[in-house]
C-alpha positions as CSV (number, residue, x, y, z in Angstrom):
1,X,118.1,-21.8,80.5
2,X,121.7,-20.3,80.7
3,X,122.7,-16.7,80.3
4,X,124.1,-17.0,77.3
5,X,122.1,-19.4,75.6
6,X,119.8,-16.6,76.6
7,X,121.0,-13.8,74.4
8,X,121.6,-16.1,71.6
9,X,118.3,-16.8,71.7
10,X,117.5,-12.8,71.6
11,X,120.2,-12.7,68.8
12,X,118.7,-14.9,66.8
13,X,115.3,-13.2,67.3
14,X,116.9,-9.7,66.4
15,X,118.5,-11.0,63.2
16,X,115.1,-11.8,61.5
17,X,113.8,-8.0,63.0
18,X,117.0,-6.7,61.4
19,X,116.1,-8.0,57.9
20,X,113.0,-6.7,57.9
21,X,114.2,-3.3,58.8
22,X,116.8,-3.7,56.3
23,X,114.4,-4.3,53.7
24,X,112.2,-1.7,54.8
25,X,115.1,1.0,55.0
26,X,115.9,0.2,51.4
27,X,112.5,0.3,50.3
28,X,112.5,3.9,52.0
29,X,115.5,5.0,50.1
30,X,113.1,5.2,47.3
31,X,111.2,8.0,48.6
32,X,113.3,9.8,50.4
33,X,115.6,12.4,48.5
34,X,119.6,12.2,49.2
35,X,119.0,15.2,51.6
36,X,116.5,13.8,53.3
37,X,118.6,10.2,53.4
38,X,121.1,12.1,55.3
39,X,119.2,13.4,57.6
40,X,118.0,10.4,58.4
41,X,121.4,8.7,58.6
42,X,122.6,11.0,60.6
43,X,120.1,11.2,63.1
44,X,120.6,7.1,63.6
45,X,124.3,7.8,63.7
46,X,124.4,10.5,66.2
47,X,121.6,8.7,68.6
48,X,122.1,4.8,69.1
49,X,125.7,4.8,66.9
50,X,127.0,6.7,69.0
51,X,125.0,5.7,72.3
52,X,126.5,2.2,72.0
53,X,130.1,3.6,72.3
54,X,129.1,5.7,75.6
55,X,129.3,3.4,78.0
56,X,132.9,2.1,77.4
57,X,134.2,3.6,81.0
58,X,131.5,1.7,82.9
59,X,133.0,-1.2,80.9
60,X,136.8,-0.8,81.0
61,X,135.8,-1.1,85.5
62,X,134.4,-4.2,84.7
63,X,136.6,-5.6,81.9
64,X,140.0,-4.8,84.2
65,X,138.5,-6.1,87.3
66,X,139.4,-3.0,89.2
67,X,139.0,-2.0,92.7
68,X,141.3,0.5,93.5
69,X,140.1,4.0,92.7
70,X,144.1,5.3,91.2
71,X,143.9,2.1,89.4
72,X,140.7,2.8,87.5
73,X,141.3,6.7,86.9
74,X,144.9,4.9,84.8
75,X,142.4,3.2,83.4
76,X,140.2,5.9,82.1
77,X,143.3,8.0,81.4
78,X,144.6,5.5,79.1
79,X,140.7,5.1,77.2
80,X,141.1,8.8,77.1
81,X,144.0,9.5,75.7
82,X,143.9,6.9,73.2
83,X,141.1,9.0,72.1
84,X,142.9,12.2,71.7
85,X,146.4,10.7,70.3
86,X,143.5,9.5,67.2
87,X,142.8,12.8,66.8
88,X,145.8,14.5,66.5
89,X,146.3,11.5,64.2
90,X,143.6,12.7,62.3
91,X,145.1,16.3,62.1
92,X,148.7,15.7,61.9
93,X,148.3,12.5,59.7
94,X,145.5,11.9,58.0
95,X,146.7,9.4,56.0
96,X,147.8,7.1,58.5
97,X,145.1,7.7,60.5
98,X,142.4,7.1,58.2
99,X,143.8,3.8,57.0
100,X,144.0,2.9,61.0
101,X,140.1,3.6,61.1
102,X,139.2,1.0,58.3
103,X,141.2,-1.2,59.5
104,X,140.1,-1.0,63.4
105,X,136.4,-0.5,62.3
106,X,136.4,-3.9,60.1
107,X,138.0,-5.7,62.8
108,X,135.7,-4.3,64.9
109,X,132.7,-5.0,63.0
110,X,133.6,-8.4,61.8
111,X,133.9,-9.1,66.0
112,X,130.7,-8.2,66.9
113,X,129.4,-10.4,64.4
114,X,131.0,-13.5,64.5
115,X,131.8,-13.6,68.3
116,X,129.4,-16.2,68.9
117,X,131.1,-18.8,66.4
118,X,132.7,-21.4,68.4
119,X,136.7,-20.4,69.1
120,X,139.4,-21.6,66.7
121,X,143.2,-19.8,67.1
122,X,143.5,-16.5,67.6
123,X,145.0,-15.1,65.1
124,X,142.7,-17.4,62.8
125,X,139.5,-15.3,64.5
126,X,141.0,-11.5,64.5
127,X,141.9,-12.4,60.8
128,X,138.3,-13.6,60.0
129,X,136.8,-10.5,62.3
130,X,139.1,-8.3,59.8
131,X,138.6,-9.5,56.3
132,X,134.6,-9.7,56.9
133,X,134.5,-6.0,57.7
134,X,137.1,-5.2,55.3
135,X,134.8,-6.6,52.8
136,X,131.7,-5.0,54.2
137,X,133.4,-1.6,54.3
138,X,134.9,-1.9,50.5
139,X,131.9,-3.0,49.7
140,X,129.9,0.5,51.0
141,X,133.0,2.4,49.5
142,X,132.4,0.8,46.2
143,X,128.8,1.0,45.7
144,X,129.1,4.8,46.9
145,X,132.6,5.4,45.5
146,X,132.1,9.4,44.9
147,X,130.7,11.0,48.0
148,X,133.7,7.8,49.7
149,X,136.5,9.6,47.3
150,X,135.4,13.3,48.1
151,X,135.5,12.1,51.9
152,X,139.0,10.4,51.3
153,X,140.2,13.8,49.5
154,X,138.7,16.1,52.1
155,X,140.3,14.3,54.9
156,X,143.9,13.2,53.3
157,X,144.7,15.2,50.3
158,X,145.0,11.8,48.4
159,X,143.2,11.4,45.0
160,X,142.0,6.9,45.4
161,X,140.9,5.3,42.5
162,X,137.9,3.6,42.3
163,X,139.2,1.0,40.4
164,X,141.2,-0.1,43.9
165,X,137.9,-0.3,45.5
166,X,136.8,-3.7,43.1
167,X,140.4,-5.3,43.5
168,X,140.4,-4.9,47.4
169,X,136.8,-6.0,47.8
170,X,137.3,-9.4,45.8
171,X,140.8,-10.0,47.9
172,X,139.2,-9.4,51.1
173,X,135.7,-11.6,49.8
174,X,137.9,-15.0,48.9
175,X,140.2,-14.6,51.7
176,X,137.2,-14.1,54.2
177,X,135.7,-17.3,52.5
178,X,137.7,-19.2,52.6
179,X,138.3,-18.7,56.5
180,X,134.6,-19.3,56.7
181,X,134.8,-23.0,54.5
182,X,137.8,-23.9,57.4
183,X,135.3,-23.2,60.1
184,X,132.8,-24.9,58.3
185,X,135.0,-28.2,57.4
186,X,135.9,-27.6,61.7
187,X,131.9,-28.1,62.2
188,X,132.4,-24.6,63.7
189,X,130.1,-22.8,61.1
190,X,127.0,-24.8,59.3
191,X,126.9,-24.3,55.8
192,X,123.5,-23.1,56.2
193,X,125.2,-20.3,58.1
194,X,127.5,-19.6,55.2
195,X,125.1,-19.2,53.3
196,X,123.0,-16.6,55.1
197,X,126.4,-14.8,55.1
198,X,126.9,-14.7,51.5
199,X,123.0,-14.0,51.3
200,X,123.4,-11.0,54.0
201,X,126.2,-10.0,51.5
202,X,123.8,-9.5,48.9
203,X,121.4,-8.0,50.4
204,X,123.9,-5.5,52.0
205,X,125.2,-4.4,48.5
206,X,121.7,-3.8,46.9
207,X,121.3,-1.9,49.7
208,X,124.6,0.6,49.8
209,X,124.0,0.6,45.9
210,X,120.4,2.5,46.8
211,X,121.2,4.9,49.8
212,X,123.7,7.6,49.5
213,X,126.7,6.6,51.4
214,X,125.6,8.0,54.8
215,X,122.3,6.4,55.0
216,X,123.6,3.0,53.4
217,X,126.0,2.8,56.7
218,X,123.5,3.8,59.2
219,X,121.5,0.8,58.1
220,X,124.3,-1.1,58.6
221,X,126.2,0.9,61.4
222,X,122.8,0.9,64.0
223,X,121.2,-2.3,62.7
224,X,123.7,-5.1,61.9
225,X,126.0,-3.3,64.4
226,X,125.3,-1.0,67.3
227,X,122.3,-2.4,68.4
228,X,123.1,-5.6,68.6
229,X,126.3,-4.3,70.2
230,X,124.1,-3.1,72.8
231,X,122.4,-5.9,73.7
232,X,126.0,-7.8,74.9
233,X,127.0,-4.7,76.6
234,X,123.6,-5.3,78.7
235,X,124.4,-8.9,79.4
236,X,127.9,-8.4,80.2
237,X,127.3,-5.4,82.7
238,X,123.3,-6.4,84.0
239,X,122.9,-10.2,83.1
240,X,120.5,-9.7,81.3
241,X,118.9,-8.0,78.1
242,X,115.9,-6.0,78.8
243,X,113.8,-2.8,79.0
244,X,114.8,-2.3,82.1
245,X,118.5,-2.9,81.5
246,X,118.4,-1.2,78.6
247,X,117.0,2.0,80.3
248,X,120.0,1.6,83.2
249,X,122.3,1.7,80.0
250,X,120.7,4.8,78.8
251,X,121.2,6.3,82.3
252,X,125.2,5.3,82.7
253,X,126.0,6.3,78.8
254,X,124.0,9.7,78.9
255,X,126.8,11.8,80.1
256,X,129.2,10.4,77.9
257,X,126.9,10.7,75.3
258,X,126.1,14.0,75.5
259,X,129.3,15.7,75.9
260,X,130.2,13.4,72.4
261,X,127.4,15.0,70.5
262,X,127.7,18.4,72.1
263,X,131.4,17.8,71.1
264,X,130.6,17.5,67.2
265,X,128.0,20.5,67.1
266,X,130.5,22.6,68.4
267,X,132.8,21.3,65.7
268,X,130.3,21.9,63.2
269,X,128.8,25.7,64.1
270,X,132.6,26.5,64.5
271,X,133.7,25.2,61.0
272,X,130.4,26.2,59.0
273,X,131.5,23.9,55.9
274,X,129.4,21.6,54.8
275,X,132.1,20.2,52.4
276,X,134.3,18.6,55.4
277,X,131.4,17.8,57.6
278,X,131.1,14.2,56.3
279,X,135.0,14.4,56.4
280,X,134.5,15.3,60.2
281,X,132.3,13.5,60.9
282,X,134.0,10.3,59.9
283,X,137.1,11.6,61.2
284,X,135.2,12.0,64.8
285,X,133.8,8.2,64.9
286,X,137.4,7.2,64.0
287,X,138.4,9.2,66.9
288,X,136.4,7.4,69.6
289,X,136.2,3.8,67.3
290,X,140.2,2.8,68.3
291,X,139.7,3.2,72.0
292,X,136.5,1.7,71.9
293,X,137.5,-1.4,69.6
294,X,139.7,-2.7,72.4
295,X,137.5,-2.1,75.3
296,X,134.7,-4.6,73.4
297,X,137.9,-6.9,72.4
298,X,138.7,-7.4,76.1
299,X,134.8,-8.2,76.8
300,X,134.2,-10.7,74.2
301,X,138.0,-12.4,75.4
302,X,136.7,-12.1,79.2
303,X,132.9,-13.6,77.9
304,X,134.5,-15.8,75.8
């Protein structure tokens, strides 16, 4: 059996786990208080969210084919300061910056999910990556529209309405739609894959309407995102998907991972404010999410 058919096989496997757990996370929301939802949340964020983001330099050697060692080091330099120009984005303008996270993070998310539909046009795919996670993301802001609009006030000064939330969420849900019922008329989606979309949609919403707003995208952050993130990382860099894979991943992201993390703690003992440490932390992942957007965009174009 191929390589890939392979991981799609794995894919498919993790899909019906990630239900479960999806189910079971919103059954926990039950018990748990908001605090302890947080805790939770964050935990999931700050371990395998941001674990499958650490291993972008091992990628960008890979991805650009490199050999020479001043070739790779521009490289790096460039993933790096991507990172910080975001950041100063973030503290110089907010605003701009913050809209430049949603719309990197959909894209981003609506890539991971549908790279293994069969290719139509370019600019047909990255405009069906971005309305799906648009809609996902609208979605989660809606359904937790005041610790979202204390976030967007915290960070940008900027009172939203939530009102916004509802129009952009049904744009962005018939536009994505009715990119999915072209694929489907191109035999390039089943309609029995539509419809697990549309059903994944529902289940997602009765799920950000339970959790508070940081647990609701942990589910969907590590579950529907990171982890299966992970598992193409593996098969792009090792070949394979496995324990033993997955531990040389650990290995090769721990630095990187560790400095991130120690990073944000030293953010948060220096600021002691728990109103902006949501704001931060949002405002951290946005950081690190434009740099490592394109680094996955060149491996799906390479895999692909």
């Amino acid at each position: 059996m191929e390589i890939l058919s392979i991981l799609q096989c794995i894919m498919e496997k993790y899909t019906k786990i990630a239900i479960v757990i999806t189910f079971f996370s919103l059954w926990l929301s039950g018990y748990f208080s908001s605090p302890s939802q947080q805790i939770i949340g964050l935990f999931l964020i700050f371990s395998l969210g941001i674990l499958h983001g650490s291993n972008d330099l091992k990628l960008i050697s890979k991805v650009n084919r490199v050999s020479k060692p001043i070739q790779l080091a521009l490289f790096i330099g460039s993933y790096i300061g991507t990172v910080l120009i975001a950041s100063l984005l973030f503290y110089y303008l907010p605003s701009l910056a913050l809209i430049a996270f949603v719309i990197f993070s959909a894209f981003h998310f609506g890539e991971q999910h549908f790279n293994a539909l069969p290719q139509t046009t370019s600019i047909f795919n990255k405009a069906m990556f971005l309305f799906y996670g648009l809609t996902i993301l609208f979605l989660l802001f809606n359904l937790n529209s005041t610790a979202t609009l204390e976030i967007i006030n915290s960070l940008t000064g900027f009172t939203f309405q939530t009102e916004w939330f509802r129009w952009i969420i049904a744009f962005t849900l018939v536009i994505w739609l009715l990119f999915a019922l072209t694929m489907v008329f191109q035999n390039k989606m089943t309609w029995k894959r539509l419809l697990f979309e549309l059903f994944l949609l529902l289940v997602f919403a009765v799920v950000f309407k339970t959790a508070t707003l940081i647990w609701a995208f942990a589910i969907y952050f590590i579950f529907w995102h990171s982890i299966p993130s992970i598992f193409e990382q593996q098969n792009f860099l090792y070949g394979e998907v496995s324990i033993k894979t997955f531990v040389t991943y650990v290995k090769s992201s721990f630095i990187i991972w560790l400095i991130s993390i120690s990073a944000i703690a030293l953010l948060f003992f220096w600021i002691q404010d728990e109103k902006i440490l949501l704001p931060l932390l949002f405002a951290f992942l946005g950081a690190i999410t434009f740099a490592h957007s394109l680094t996955i965009s060149k491996m799906f174009k390479i895999k692909g």
